[in-house]
C-alpha positions as CSV (number, residue, x, y, z in Angstrom):
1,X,143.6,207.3,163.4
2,X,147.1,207.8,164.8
3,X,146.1,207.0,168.1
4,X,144.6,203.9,166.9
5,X,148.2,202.7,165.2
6,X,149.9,203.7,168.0
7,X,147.9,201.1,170.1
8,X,148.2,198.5,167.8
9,X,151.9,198.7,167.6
10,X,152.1,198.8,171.4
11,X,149.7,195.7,171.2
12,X,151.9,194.4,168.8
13,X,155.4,194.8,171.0
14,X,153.7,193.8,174.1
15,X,152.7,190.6,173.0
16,X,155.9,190.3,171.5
17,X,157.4,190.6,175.0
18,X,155.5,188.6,176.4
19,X,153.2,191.3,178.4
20,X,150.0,190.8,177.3
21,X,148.0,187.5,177.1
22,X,146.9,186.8,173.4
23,X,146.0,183.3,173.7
24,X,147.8,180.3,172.4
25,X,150.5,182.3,170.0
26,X,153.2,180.2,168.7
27,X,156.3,182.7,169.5
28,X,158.7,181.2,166.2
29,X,155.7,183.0,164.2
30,X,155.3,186.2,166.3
31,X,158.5,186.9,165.6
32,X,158.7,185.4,162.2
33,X,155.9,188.1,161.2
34,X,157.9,190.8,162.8
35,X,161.3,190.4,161.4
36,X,158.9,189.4,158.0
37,X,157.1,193.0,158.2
38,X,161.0,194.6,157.5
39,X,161.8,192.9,154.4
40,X,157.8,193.1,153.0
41,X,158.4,196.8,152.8
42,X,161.9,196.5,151.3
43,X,160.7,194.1,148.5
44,X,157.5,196.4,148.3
45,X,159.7,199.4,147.2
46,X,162.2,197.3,145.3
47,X,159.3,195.9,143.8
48,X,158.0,199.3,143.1
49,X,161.2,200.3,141.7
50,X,161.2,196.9,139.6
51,X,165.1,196.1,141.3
52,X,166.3,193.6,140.1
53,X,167.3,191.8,143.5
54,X,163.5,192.3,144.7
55,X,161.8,189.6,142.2
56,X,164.7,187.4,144.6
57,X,163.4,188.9,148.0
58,X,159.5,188.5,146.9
59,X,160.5,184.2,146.6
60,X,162.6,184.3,149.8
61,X,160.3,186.0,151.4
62,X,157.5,183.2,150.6
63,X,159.6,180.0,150.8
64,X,160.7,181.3,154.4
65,X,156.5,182.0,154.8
66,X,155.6,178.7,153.8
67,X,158.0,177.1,155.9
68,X,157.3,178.7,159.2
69,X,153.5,178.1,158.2
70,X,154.7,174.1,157.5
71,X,156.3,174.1,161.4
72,X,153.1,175.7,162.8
73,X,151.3,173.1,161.1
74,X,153.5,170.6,162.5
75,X,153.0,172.2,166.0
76,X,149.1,171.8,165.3
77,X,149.7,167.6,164.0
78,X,151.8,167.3,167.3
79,X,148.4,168.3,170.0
80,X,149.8,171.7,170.3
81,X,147.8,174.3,171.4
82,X,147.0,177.2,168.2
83,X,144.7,179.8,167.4
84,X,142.5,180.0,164.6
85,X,143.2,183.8,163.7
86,X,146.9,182.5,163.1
87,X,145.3,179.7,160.7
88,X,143.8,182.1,158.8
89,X,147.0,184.8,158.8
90,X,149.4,182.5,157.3
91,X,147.2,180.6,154.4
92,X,146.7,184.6,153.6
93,X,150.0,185.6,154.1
94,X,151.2,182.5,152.0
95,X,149.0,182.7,149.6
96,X,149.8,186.1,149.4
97,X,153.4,186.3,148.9
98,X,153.4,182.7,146.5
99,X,151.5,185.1,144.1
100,X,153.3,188.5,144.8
101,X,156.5,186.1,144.1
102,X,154.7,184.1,141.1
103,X,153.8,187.6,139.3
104,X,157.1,189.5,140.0
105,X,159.2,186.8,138.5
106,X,156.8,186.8,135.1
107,X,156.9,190.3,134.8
108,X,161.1,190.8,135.4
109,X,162.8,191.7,132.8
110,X,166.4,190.4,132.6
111,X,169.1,192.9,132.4
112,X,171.8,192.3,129.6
């Protein structure tokens, strides 16, 4: 199992290097989903926590989502080459954080 996770994040920082071919990557949303994994785990544990700055992070974190997903659409409009698995991981990962963001604002409580 560790072996396996190593690969993949080898994989992962190879491609982000540019070493290995993975097809038709866009590399604004390679590195968006990078720099993106750091502050998921921050508002995870903020989250868990209930901080009060994390409801905050959780809406950053899918407004800045949706708007690299809205330039990788406008890539696709524009005749530029895409992959479908990338499709796919940004409805899910917008999708995802709209509700993660959606639920953590209804369930903050205000500090007086």
């Amino acid at each position: 199992m560790a072996r396996s996770r190593a690969k993949r994040i080898l994989s992962g920082g190879r491609a982000l290097l540019g070493d290995v071919d993975m097809g038709a990557v866009m590399p604004f949303v390679l590195w968006f989903n990078f720099v993106a994994g750091f502050a998921y785990v921050l508002a995870g544990i903020g989250l868990w926590r209930g901080a009060g700055w994390a409801p905050m992070l959780a809406i950053a974190i899918a407004t800045a989502t949706v708007a690299v997903f809205a330039a990788f659409l406008w890539h696709v409009g524009a005749g530029g080459a895409w992959e479908t698995r990338t499709m796919g991981a940004m409805i899910l990962r917008s999708a995802i954080w709209i509700a993660i963001a959606a639920l953590a604002l209804q369930c903050h409580k205000p500090s007086d």
